[in-house]
Every structure is written in C-alpha cells, then in structure tokens.
C-alpha positions in Angstrom: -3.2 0.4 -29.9 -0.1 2.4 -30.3 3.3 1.1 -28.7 6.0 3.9 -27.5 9.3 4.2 -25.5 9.1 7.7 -24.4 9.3 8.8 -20.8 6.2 10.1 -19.8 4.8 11.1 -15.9 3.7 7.4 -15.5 3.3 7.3 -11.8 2.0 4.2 -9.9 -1.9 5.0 -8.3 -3.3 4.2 -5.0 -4.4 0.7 -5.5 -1.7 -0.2 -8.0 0.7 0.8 -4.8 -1.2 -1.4 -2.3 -1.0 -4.4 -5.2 2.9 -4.1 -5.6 2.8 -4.2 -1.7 1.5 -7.5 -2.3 4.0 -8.7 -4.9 6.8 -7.3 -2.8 5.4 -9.1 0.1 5.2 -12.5 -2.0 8.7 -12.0 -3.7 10.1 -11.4 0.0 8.7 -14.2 1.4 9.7 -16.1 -2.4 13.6 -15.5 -1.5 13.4 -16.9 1.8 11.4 -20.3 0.8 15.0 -20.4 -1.2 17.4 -19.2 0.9 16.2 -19.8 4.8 16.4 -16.4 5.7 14.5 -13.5 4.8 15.7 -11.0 2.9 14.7 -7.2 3.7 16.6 -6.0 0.6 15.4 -7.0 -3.0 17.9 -5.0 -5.8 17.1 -5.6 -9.1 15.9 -4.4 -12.9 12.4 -4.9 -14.2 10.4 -3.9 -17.6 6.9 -2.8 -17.4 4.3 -1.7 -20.1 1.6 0.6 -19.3 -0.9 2.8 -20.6 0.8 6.9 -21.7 -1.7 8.0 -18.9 -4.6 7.2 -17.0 -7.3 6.1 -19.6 -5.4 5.9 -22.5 -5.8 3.4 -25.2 -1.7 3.7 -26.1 1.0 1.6 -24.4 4.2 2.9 -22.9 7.4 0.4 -22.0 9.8 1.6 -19.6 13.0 -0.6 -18.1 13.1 0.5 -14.6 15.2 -0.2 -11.7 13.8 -2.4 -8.8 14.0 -1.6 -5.3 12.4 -3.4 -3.1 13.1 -2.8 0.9 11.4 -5.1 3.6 11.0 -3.5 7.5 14.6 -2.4 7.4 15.2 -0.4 10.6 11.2 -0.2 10.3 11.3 1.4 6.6 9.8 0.0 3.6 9.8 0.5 -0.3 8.2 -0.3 -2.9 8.0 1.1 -5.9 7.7 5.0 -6.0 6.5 4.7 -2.0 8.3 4.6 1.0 6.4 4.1 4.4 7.4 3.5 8.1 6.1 0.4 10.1 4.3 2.9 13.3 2.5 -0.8 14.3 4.0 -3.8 13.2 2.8 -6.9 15.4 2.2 -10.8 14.9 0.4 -13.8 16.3 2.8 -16.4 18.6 2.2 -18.8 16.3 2.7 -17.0 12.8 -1.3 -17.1 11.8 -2.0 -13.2 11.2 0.5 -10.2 10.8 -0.1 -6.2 11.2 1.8 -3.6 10.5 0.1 0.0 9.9 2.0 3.6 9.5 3.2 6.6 7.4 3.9 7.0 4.0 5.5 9.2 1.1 5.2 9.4 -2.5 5.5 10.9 -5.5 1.8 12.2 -7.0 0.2 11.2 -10.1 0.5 13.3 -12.7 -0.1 14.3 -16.8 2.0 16.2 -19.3 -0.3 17.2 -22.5 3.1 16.5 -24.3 3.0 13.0 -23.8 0.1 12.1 -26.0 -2.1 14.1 -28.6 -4.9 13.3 -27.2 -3.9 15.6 -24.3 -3.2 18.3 -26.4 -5.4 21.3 -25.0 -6.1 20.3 -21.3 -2.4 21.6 -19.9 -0.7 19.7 -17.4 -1.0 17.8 -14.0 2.1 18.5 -11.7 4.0 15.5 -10.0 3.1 16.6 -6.3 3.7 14.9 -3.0 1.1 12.2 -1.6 1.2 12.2 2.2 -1.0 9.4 3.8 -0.7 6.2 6.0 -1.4 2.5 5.2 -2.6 -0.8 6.9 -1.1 -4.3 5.9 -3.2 -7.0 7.3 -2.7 -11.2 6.7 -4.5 -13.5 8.2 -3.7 -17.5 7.5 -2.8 -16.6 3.4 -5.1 -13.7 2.9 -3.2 -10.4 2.9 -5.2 -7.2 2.8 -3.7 -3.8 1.7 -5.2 0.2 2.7 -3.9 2.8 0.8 -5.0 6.3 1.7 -3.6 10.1 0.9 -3.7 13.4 0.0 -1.4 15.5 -2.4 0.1 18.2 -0.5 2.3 20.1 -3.0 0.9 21.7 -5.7 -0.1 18.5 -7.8 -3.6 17.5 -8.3 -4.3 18.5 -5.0 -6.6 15.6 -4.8 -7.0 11.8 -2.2 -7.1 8.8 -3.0 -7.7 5.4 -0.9 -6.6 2.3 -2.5 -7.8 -1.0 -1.2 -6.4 -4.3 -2.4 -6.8 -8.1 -1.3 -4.7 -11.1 -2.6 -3.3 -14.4 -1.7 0.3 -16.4 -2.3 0.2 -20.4 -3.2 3.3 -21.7 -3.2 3.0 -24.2 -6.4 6.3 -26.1 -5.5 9.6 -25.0 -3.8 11.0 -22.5 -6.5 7.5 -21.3 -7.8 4.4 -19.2 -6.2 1.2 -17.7 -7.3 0.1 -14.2 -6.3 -3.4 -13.2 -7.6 -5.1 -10.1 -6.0 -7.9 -8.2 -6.7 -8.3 -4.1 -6.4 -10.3 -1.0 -5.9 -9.5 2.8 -5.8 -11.7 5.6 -4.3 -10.8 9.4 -5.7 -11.7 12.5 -4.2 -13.0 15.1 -6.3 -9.8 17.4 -7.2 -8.3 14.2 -8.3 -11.2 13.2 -10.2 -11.6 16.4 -12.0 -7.7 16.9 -12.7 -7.6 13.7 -14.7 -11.0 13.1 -15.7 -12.8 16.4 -15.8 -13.0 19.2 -19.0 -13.6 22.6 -17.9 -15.1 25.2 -20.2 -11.4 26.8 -21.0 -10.2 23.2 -21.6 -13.1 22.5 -24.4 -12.2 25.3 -25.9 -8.5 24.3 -26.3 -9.0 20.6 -26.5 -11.5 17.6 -28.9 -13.3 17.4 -26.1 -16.9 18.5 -24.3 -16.9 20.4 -20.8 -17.5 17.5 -18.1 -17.6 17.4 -14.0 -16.2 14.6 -12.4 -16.9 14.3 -9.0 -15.8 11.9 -6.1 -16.1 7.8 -6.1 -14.7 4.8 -7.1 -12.9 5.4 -10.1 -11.4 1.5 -10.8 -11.6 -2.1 -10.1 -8.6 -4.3 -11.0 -7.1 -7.8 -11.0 -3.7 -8.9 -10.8 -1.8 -11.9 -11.1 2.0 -12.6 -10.7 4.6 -16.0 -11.0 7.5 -15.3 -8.9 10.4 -18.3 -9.7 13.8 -18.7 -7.7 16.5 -18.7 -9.9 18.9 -19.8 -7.0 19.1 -19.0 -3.5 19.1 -15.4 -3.7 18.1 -14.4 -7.1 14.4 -14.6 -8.4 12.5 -13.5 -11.4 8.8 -12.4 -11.1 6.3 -12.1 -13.8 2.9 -10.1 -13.5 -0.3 -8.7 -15.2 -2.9 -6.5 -14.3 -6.1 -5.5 -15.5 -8.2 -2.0 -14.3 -11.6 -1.0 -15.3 -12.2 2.2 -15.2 -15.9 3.0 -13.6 -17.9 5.9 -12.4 -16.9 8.9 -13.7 -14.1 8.0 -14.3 -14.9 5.7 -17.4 -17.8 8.2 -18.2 -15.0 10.8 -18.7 -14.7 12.2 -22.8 -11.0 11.6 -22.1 -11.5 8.1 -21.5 -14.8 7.7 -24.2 -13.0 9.5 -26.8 -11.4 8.2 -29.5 -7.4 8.0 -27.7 -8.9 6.5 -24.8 -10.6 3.1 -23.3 -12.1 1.8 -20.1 -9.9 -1.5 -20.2 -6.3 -0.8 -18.7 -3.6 -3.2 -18.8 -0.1 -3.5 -17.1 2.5 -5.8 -17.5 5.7 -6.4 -15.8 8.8 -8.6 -15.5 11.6 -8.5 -13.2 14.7 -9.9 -11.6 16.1 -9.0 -8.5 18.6 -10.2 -5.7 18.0 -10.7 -2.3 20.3 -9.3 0.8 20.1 -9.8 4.1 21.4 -6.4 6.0 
C-alpha cells in the first residue's frame, strides 16, 4: 500500500455522511456529559487517512478543518453536508428523537491525475448532491437515511446511504460509538466510478465493464470520543467498507491499484460553544 499527501477529490459518500452524523451526534452529546449544556457549535482540526479514490488500494492523509454545527437556528453540519431540521420532534420524556429534512453537498468525484491507475478513464466532476435525510433514536439506537441526486453536471448519479449505531458512555470523560453501514447507488453513479466504456479500454489497463444499480458497500465504524475539559474533546475513529456488487466486481477495483477492503481513519480535537 502506497502512502501520499496530495490533495486529491476525496469527497465523503452517502453512508460515510450518515456515519459522521452519528459521530457528530455522539461528540455533541460528549461535550455536554462535560460541560452541562449542550453545545451546537463544535470548532476544531482533525487528520484523516483515506483511500486516493473509491476502490483504491493507496492511502491519502489530509489535515482538515472540523466543523461541526448542531440545530443552530435549525441548520446542521457535518462534514462536507449541511441540512435543515424541516421535522425535528421528541418524546416528553427523552426516549426517542426525530428530526428529518433537506440537504446540500458537494458530489463525489475523480481526477485521473490523482493516481496512475486512473490514467485513461478522464475525470468525474465535483457536482452538487441535493436530497433529504431522516435521523431517528430510540432509547440508544440512532438510525441515519441518506438519500440524493447530483444535480450539476457531476456524476449525475443517487445515492441512499443508511447507517445504524449506538453511544455507551464508558465513564464520565469517555464514550463508545460503533455503527454499522450500507450504501445503495444508482446506475450513473455506478458506472461513473465503477464502469469502463469501450473509449475508456482503449485509453486505460482496463476491460470494457457495465455497472449497473445496487448496493455498492457495507461498512463498520467505531469511534472513542474523550473530554479533555469542559469544552474541549478529542475523538478517535476507524472505519471499514467492503465493496460488493458491482462495485467490487469492477476491473478498477480487481485490478492490480485497487481492493475491495477500504479503510478510514480519523482523529480530531474540537471545542465546544454554546451560541
């Protein structure tokens, strides 16, 4: 596996969103087990490492900022997303949670640059991903719905991104987050990132191939979140994808620059403000 620093198109999918919805949920709720008062601000920096592109067998680090806003005047963001609670309604008594609306983000996309195992099958445009989403939690199950369509000359593709996780709260400074995910593609995103057409084998190592609409991953994640004080925190987390269905049948991904097996990791401090 080869390690890089460059700055490639690395954009956050579907189910990866729904997962940090999670996280940012958890470190949220982590900041007010310390301080009393939640926090619908979170400012901070954070590392991650992460495959060049979708399938790819190398591993790209990037230090990021981290911006993390919780139902402030109704808006939230997490990473790379930005969303608007329509619905947001609770139990009397604290036992389940709702909240359901728009969102906005940036596309996934692919420069040929970036690796050279791309070289030949041209680019994917960052586009515009206009959708809705559904955040659920009942007792200390939370379950996240991802779903929408590029609508600005990207991949032109959808994509529905479903995630369910959990927080334990191991003592007063430290919780547990694990979650478990799945992404369903449609077929313009499938073949834009998975798909060889005939003028792409010609130019590229690799053999023509259709990739049509399905599941395209399944994933786990798992992340410590630990209060420094009574506003700062630091979260640790790891995630693992496996590629399926086309999607891991793809010569991009069975080629020689690619695998199956996708791993994330990330680490992170941040600040909490109440506003």
């Amino acid at each position: 596996m080869q390690n890089t620093a460059k700055s490639g198109k690395y954009v956050l999918s579907s189910a990866t969103m729904a997962l940090a919805a999670v996280i940012a949920t958890s470190g949220i709720a982590q900041a007010q087990d310390q301080a009393g008062a939640k926090p619908n601000l979170l400012l901070g920096v954070g590392a991650m490492a992460a495959p060049v592109y979708e399938g790819s067998d190398d591993t790209e680090v990037s230090v990021l900022p981290l911006v993390i806003v919780d139902d402030l005047y109704g808006f939230n963001f997490q990473p790379v997303k930005l969303s608007y609670n329509l619905i947001d309604t609770q139990a009397a008594n604290g036992s389940w949670s709702l909240r359901a609306g728009p969102s906005v983000a940036p596309s996934a996309a692919r420069d040929q640059d970036d690796d050279g195992d791309l070289r030949g099958l041209g680019d994917v445009d960052t586009g515009v991903m206009a959708g809705g989403f559904v955040d659920a939690q009942l007792g200390p199950i939370t379950l996240g719905i991802d779903a929408a369509q590029e609508v600005a000359d990207g991949h032109e593709g959808a994509v529905v991104g479903l995630s369910l996780g959990t927080r334990v709260r191991l003592n007063e400074k430290l919780s547990f987050t694990p979650a478990v995910s799945t992404t369903w593609a449609s077929d313009d995103y499938m073949q834009s990132f998975f798909g060889v057409t005939a003028a792409q084998a010609v130019t590229s190592n690799y053999t023509t191939f259709d990739a049509n609409a399905g599941f395209k991953d399944v994933g786990a994640q798992a992340a410590l979140q630990y209060g420094l004080s009574d506003k700062w925190s630091l979260t640790w987390s790891v995630s693992y994808t496996r590629l399926i269905g086309d999607a891991a049948d793809s010569p991009i991904v069975r080629g020689p620059g690619g695998t199956r097996d996708q791993i994330t990791g990330r680490i992170g401090v941040a600040r909490g403000f109440t506003l």
